[in-house]
SEBA-651351 format. One record per residue (C-alpha): residue number from 1; x, y, z. Coordinates in steps of 0.25 Angstrom, whole numbers, plus 5000, padded with zeros to 4 digits. Example, Ala and Ser with C-alpha at 12.3 -4.5 7.8 and 13.67 -1.06 7.14 Angstrom:
2
[site 1; [5049; 4982; 5031]]
[site 2; [5055; 4996; 5029]]
//
This chain:
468
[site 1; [5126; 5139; 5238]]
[site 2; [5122; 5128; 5230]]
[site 3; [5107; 5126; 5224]]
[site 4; [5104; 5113; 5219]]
[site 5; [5098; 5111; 5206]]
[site 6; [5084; 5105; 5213]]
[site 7; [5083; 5118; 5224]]
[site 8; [5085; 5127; 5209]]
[site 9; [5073; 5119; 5205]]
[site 10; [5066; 5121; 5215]]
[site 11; [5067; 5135; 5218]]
[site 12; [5064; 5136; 5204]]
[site 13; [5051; 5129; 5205]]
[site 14; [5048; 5134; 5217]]
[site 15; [5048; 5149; 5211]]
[site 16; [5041; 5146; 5200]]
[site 17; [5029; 5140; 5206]]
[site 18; [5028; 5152; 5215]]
[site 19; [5028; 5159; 5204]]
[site 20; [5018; 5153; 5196]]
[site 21; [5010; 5152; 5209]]
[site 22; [5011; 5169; 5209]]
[site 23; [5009; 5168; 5192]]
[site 24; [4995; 5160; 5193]]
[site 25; [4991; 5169; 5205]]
[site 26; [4993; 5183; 5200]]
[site 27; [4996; 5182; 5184]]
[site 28; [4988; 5171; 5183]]
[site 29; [4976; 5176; 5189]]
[site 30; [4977; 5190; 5183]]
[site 31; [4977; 5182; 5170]]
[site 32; [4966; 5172; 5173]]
[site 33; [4959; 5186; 5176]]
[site 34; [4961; 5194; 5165]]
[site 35; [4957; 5182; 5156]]
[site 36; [4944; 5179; 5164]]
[site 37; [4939; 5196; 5162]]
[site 38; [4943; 5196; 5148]]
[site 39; [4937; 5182; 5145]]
[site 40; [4924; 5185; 5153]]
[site 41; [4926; 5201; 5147]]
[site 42; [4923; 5194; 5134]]
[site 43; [4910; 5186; 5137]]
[site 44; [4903; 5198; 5143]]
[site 45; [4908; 5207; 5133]]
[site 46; [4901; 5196; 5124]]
[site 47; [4890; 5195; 5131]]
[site 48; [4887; 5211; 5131]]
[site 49; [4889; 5212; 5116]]
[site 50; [4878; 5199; 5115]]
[site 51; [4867; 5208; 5124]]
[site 52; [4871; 5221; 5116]]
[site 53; [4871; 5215; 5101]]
[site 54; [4856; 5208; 5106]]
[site 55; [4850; 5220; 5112]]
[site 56; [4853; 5231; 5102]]
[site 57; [4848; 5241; 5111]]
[site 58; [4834; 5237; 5112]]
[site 59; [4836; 5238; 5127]]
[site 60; [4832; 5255; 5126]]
[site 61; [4818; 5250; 5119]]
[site 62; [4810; 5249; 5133]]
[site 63; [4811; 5244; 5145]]
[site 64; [4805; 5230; 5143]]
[site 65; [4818; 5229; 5135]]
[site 66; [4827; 5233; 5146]]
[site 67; [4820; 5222; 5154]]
[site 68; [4822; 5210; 5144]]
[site 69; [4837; 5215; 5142]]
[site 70; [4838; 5217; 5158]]
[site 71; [4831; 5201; 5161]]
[site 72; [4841; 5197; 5151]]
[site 73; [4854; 5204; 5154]]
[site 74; [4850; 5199; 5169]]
[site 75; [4852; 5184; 5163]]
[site 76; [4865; 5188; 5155]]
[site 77; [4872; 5194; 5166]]
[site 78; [4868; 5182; 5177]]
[site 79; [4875; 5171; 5166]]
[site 80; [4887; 5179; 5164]]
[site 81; [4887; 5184; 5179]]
[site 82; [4889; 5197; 5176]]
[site 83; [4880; 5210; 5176]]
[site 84; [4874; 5218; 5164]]
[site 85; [4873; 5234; 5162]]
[site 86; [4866; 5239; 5149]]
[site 87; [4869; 5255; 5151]]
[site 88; [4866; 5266; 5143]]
[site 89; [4876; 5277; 5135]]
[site 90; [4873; 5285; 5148]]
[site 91; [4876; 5275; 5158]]
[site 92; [4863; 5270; 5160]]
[site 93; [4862; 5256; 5166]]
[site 94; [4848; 5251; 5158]]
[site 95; [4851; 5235; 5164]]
[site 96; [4860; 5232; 5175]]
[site 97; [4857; 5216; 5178]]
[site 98; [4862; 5218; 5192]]
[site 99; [4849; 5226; 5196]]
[site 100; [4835; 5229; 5194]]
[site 101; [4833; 5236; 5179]]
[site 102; [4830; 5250; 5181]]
[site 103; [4827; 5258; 5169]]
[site 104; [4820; 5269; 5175]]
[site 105; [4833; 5274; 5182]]
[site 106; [4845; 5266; 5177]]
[site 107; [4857; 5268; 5184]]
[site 108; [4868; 5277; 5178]]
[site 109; [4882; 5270; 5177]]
[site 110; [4890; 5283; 5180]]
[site 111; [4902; 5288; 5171]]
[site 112; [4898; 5275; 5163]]
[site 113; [4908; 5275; 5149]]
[site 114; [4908; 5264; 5139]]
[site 115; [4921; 5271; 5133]]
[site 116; [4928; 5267; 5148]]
[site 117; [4929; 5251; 5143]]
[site 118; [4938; 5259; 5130]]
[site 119; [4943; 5246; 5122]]
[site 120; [4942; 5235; 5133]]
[site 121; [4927; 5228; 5131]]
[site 122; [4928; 5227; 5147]]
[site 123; [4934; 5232; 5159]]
[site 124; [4935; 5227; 5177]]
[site 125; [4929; 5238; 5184]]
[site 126; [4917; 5241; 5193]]
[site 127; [4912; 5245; 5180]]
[site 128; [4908; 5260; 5181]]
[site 129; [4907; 5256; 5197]]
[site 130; [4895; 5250; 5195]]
[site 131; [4902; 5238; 5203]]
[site 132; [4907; 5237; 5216]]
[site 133; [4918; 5226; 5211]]
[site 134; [4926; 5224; 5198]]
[site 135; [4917; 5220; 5186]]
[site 136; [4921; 5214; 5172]]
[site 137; [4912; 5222; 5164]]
[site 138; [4910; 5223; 5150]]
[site 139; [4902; 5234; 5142]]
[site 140; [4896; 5233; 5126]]
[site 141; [4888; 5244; 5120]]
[site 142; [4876; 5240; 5115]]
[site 143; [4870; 5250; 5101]]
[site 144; [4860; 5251; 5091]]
[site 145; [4866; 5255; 5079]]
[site 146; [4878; 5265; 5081]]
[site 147; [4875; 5269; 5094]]
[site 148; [4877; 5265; 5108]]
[site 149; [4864; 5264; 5116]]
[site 150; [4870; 5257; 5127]]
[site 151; [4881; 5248; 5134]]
[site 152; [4881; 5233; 5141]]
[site 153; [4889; 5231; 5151]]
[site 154; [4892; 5215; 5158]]
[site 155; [4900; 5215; 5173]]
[site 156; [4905; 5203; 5178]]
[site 157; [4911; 5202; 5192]]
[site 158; [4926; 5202; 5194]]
[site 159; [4923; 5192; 5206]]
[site 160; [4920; 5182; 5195]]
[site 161; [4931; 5183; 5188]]
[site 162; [4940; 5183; 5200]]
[site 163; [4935; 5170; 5204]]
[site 164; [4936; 5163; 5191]]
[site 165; [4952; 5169; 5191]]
[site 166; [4953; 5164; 5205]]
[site 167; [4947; 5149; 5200]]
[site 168; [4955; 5149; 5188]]
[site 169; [4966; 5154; 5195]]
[site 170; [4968; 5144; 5207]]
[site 171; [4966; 5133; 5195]]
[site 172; [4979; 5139; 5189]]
[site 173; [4983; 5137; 5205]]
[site 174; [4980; 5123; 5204]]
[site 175; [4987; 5122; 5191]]
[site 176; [4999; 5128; 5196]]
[site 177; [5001; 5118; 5209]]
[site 178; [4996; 5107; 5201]]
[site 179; [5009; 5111; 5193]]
[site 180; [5017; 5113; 5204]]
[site 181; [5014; 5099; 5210]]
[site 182; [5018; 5095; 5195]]
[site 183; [5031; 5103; 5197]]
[site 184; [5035; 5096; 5209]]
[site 185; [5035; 5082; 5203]]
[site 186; [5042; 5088; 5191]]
[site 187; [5052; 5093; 5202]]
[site 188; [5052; 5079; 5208]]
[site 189; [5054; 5073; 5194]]
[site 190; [5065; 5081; 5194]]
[site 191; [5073; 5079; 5205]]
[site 192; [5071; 5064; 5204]]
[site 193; [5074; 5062; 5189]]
[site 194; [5085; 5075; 5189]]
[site 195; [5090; 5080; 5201]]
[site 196; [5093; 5069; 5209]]
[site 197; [5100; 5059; 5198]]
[site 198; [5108; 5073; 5196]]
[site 199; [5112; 5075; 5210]]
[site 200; [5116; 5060; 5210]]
[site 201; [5125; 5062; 5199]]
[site 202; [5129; 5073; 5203]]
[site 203; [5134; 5069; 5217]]
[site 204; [5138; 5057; 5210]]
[site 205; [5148; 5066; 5200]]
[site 206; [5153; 5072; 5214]]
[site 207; [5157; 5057; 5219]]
[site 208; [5165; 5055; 5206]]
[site 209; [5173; 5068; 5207]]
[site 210; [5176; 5066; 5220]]
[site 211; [5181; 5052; 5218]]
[site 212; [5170; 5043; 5220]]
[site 213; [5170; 5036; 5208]]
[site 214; [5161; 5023; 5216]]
[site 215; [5149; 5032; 5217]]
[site 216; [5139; 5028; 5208]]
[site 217; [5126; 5037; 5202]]
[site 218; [5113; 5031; 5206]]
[site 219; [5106; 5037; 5195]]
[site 220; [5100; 5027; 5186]]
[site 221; [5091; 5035; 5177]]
[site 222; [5089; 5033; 5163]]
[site 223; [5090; 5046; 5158]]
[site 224; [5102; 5057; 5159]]
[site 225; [5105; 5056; 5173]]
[site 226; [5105; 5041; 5173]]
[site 227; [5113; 5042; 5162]]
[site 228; [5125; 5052; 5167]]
[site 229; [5123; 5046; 5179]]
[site 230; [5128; 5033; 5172]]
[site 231; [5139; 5040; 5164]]
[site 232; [5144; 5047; 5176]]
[site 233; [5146; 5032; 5186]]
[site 234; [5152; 5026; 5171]]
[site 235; [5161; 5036; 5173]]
[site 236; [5164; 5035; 5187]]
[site 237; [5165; 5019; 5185]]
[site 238; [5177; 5023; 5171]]
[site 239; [5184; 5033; 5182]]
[site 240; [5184; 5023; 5193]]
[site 241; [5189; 5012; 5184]]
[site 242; [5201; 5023; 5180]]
[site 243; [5203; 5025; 5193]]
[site 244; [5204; 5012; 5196]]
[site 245; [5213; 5008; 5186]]
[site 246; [5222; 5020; 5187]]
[site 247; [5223; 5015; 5201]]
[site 248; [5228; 4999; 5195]]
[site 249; [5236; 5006; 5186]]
[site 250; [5244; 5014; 5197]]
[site 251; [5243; 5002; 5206]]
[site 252; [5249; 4992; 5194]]
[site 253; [5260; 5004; 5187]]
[site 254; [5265; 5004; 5203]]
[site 255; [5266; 4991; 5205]]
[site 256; [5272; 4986; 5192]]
[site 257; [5281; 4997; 5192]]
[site 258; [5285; 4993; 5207]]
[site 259; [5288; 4979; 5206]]
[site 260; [5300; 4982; 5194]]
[site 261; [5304; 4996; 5203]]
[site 262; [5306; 4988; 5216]]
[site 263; [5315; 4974; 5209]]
[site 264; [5323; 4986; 5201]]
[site 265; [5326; 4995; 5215]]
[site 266; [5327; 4982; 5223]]
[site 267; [5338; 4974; 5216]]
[site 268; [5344; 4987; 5214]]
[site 269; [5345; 4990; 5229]]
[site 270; [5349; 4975; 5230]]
[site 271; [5361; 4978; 5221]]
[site 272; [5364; 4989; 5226]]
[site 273; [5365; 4985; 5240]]
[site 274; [5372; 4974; 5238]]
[site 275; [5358; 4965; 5240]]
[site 276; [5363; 4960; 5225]]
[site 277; [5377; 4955; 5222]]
[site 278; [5382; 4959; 5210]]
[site 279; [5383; 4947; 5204]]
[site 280; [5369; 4949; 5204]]
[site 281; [5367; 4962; 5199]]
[site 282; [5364; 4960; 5184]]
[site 283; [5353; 4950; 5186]]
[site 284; [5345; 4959; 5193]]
[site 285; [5350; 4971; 5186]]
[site 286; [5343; 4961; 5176]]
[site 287; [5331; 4961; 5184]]
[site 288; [5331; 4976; 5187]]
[site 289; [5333; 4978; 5169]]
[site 290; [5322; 4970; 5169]]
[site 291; [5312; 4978; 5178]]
[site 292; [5317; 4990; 5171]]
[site 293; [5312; 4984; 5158]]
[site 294; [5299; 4981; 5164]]
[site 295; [5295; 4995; 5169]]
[site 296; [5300; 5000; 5155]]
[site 297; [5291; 4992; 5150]]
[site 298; [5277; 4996; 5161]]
[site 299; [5281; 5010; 5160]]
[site 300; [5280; 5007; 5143]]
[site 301; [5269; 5002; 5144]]
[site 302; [5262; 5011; 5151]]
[site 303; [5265; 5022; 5144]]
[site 304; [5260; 5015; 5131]]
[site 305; [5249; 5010; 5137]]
[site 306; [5243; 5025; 5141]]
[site 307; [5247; 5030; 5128]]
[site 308; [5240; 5018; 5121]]
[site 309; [5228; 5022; 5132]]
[site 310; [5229; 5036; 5128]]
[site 311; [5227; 5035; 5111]]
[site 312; [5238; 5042; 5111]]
[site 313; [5246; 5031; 5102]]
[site 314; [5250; 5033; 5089]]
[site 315; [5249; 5020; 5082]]
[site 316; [5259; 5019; 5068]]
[site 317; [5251; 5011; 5060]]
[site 318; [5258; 5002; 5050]]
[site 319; [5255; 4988; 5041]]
[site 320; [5263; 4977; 5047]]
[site 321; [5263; 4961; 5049]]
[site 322; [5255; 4957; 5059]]
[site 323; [5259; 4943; 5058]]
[site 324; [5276; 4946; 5056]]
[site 325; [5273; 4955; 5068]]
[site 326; [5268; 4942; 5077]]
[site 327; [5280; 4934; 5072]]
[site 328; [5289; 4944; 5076]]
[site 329; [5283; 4947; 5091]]
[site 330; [5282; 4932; 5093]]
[site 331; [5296; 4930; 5089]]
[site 332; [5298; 4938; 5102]]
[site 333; [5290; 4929; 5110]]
[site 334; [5299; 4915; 5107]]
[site 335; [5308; 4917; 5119]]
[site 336; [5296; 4916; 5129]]
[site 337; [5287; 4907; 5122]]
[site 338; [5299; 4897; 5120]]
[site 339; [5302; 4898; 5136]]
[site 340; [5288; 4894; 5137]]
[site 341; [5288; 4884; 5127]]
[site 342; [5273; 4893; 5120]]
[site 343; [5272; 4892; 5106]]
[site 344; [5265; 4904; 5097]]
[site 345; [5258; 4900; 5085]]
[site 346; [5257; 4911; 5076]]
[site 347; [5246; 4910; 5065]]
[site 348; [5246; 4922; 5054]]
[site 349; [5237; 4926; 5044]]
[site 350; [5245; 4925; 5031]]
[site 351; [5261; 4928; 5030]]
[site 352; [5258; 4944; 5033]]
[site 353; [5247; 4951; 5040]]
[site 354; [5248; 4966; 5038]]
[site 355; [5241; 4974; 5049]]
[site 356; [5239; 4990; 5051]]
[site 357; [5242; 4995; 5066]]
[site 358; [5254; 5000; 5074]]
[site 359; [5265; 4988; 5072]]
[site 360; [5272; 4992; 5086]]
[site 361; [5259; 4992; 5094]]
[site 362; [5254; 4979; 5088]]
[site 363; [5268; 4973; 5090]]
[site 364; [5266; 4976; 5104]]
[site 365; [5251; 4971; 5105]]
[site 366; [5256; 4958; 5100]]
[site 367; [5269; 4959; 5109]]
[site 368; [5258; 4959; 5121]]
[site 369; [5250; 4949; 5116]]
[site 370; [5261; 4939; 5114]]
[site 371; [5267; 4943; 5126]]
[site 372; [5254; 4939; 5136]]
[site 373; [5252; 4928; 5127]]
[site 374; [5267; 4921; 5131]]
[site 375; [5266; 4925; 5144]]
[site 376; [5254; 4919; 5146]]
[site 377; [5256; 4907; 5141]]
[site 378; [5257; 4895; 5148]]
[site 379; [5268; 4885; 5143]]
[site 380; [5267; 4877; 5129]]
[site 381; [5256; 4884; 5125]]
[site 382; [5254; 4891; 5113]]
[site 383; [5252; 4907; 5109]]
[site 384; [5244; 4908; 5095]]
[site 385; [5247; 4922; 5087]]
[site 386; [5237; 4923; 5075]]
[site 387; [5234; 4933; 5065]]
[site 388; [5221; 4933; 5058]]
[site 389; [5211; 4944; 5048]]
[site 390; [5198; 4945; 5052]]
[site 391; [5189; 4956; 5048]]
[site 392; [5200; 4964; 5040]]
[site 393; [5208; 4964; 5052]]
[site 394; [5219; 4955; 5058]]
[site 395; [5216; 4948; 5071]]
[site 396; [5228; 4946; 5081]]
[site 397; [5229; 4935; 5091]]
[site 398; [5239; 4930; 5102]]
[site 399; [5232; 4917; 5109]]
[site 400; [5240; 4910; 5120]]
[site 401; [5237; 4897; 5129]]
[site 402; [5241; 4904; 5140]]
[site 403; [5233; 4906; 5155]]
[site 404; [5222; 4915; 5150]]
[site 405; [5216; 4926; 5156]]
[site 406; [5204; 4927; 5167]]
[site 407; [5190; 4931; 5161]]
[site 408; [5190; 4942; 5171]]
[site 409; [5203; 4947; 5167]]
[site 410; [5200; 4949; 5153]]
[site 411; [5194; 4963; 5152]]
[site 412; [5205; 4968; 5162]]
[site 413; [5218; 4963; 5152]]
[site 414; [5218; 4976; 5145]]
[site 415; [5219; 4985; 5158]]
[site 416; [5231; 4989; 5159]]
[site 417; [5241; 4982; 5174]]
[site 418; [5230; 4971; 5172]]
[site 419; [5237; 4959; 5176]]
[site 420; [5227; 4947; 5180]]
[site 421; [5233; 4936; 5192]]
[site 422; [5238; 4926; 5180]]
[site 423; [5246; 4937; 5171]]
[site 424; [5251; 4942; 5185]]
[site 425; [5256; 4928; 5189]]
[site 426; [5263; 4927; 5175]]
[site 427; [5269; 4941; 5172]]
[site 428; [5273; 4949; 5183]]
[site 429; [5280; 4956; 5173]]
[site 430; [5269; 4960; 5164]]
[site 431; [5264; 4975; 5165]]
[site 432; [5250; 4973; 5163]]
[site 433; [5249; 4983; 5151]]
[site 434; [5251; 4974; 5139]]
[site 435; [5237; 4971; 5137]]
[site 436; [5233; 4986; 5139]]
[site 437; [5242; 4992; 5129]]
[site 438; [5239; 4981; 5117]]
[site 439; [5223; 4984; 5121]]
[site 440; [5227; 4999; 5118]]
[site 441; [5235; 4994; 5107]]
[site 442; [5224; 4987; 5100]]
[site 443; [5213; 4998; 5103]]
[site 444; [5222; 5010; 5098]]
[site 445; [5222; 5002; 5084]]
[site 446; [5207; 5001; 5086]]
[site 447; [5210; 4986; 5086]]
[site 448; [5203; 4977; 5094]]
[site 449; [5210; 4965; 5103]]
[site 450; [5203; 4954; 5111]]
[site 451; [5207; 4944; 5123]]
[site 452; [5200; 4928; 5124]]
[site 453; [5205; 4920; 5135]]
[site 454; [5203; 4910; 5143]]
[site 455; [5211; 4906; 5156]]
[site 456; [5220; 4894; 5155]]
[site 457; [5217; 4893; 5140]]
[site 458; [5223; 4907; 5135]]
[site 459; [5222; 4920; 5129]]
[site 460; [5220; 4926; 5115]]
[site 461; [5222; 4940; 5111]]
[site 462; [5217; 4947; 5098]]
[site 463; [5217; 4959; 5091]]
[site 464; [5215; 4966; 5078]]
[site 465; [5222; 4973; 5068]]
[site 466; [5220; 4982; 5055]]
[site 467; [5224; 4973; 5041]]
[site 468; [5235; 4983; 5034]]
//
């Protein structure tokens, strides 16, 4: 059976306030007990020594002494609340306060030995059974010289001392509950500020493992909670958005891979069939090369595109011209941009430019660029290629005149599929990766690259690259 962490803690608590109950009403007491008869031991023991050390054993002299001594031992014994024996070697008692003085026929303490107390100055007892009840008692020879001519002795009531434990021990009482009511608000305290942000996360934890990554942990602390509470929706909101774009990528990898799957098995049912004449047959054949070529070149791309993702590329750095490499790949580009009459002006920093990167990835960043740049374009318009140092680094940019991008659209043009509704009325063809795989280009030469565009004005890409 499973025990929750707060019925742990309070079964916990709840034993332990038993038992300090138990320990204030047994051990406690006995404590406050002995240190009440050894305390109280003390001041009659002190008490006894003062009316031995003043007497000196004057009180033998006659019996107008015993009188004084008895009047003033009578005062004594009702400020400490005690009673007061003077007894002789034999176990006469010459004074007892608690009766009339009797020296004619004192009473005989029978089987009366100071050696009984041993080393203890005091003992609890009826005190030779001269008490019907328990007695503290206390006893001090009292001499003249080197010899003992008699003995004190001062009772006090065990009733007294009972009753002080019992005050001072239902205080400790008080003490105790007071605590204990200050317990519970510490418990309260902690089932508001601990347990119950913990059982939200943790019930929240449960929701993501079981898939639902849209709950959300209401825990908005600012401690540890709030904070793991914060961590752990951050990571339910990176693993929804994984989700959903391992769901846009399935959805866009099946449907780009389906459009050229379904021309290529239709025209070649058609042929096959007879659909087709063959007089016909080589310009879809042509048709079907072509579609080949384009799932050759998604599934390329894809499998670069996870490599680049993964940093498992190895780059092959190299120097080289950066500006002989724009005037090659744009050389490329004369065919298209003559067919829609675009013209690239192509302005250099000096007659060479030597970078360091990896020449056949940065060829391919610029084959990209260029790329969107002339498809993009609208007619007699202009793409500007320019090279520049700035910083101890050499700037890149392709600028075109062309349609532009949304401003909502911009931070998504790195995802990889993302097509927004201009470049899918404009390129069908397009896969949708480009972008992706010169971002992961860029980044995995710790190179930076930047977009600024405007719609129906144009589009400029930049990035940077190490000087050789």
């Amino acid at each position: 059976m499973k025990v929750s962490l707060l019925t742990k803690y309070l079964i916990t608590y709840a034993i332990l306030a038993v038992l300090s109950l138990l320990v204030v009403s047994t051990l406690g007491r006995q404590l406050v007990l002995n240190e009440l008869i050894l305390h109280k031991a003390r001041e009659l023991y002190s008490e006894a020594t003062n009316i031995a050390e003043s007497q000196s054993g004057r009180y033998f002299e006659s019996d107008a002494v015993l009188n004084d001594l008895y009047d003033t031992l009578t005062l004594v014994a009702y400020a400490n609340e005690a009673s007061i024996r003077v007894i002789d070697p034999e176990g006469r008692e010459l004074i007892n306060t608690e009766t009339k003085l009797n020296t004619e026929n004192p009473h005989v303490i029978r089987n009366f030995d100071y050696l009984r107390f041993g080393p203890k100055f005091y003992e609890v007892s009826t005190f030779y059974n001269q008490y019907n009840k328990d007695m503290l008692s206390v006893i001090y020879p009292m001499t003249r010289g080197v010899k003992i001519r008699g003995y004190i002795s001062l009772s006090l009531p065990m009733d007294n001392l009972n009753r002080l434990t019992s005050i001072l021990v239902h205080r400790m009482e008080i003490i105790a509950f007071v605590n204990f009511i200050l317990s519970l608000l510490l418990l309260f305290a902690f089932w508001y500020y601990v347990y119950r942000p913990l059982g939200r996360i943790n019930y929240g934890a449960g929701e993501f493992a079981r898939g639902n990554l849209n709950h959300k942990i209401d825990v908005h602390s600012h401690d540890e909670m709030g904070y793991l509470a914060d961590t752990l929706n951050l990571m339910a909101g990176e693993l929804r958005k994984n989700n959903d774009y391992q769901k846009n990528f399935i959805s866009n990898v099946s449907h780009d891979f389906r459009s050229p799957l379904t021309s290529i098995k239709g025209f070649t049912e058609a042929m096959m069939d007879g659909t087709i004449p063959p007089e016909l047959h080589g310009k879809y054949l042509g048709i079907i090369s072509q579609e080949t070529d384009r799932l050759d070149k998604l599934t390329k791309s894809i499998l670069e595109l996870n490599t680049l993702s993964a940093g498992k590329v190895s780059l092959n750095y190299s120097d080289f011209d950066i500006n002989e490499m724009l005037k090659r790949i744009i050389s490329v580009f004369e065919g298209s941009c003559r067919k829609k009459k675009i013209t690239i002006n192509l302005i250099l920093t000096g007659t060479s430019l030597q970078v360091h990167a990896d020449k056949e990835k940065i060829e391919q960043v610029i084959y990209n660029l260029l790329d969107n740049a002339v498809k993009f374009s609208e007619r007699n318009t202009q793409i500007k290629v320019e090279t520049t140092i700035r910083h101890n680094k050499c700037h890149i940019s392709v600028k075109d005149e062309g349609c532009g991008i949304p401003k909502d659209s911009l931070p998504k043009i790195w995802d990889r599929f993302f097509k927004d509704d201009i470049s899918r009325g404009r390129d069908r063809k397009g896969t949708g990766l480009g972008l992706s795989i010169v971002k992961d280009i860029i980044t995995a030469h710790d190179q930076t690259i930047t977009v600024v565009s405007t719609e129906n004005v144009g589009t400029e890409f930049a990035f940077t690259l190490d000087l050789a």
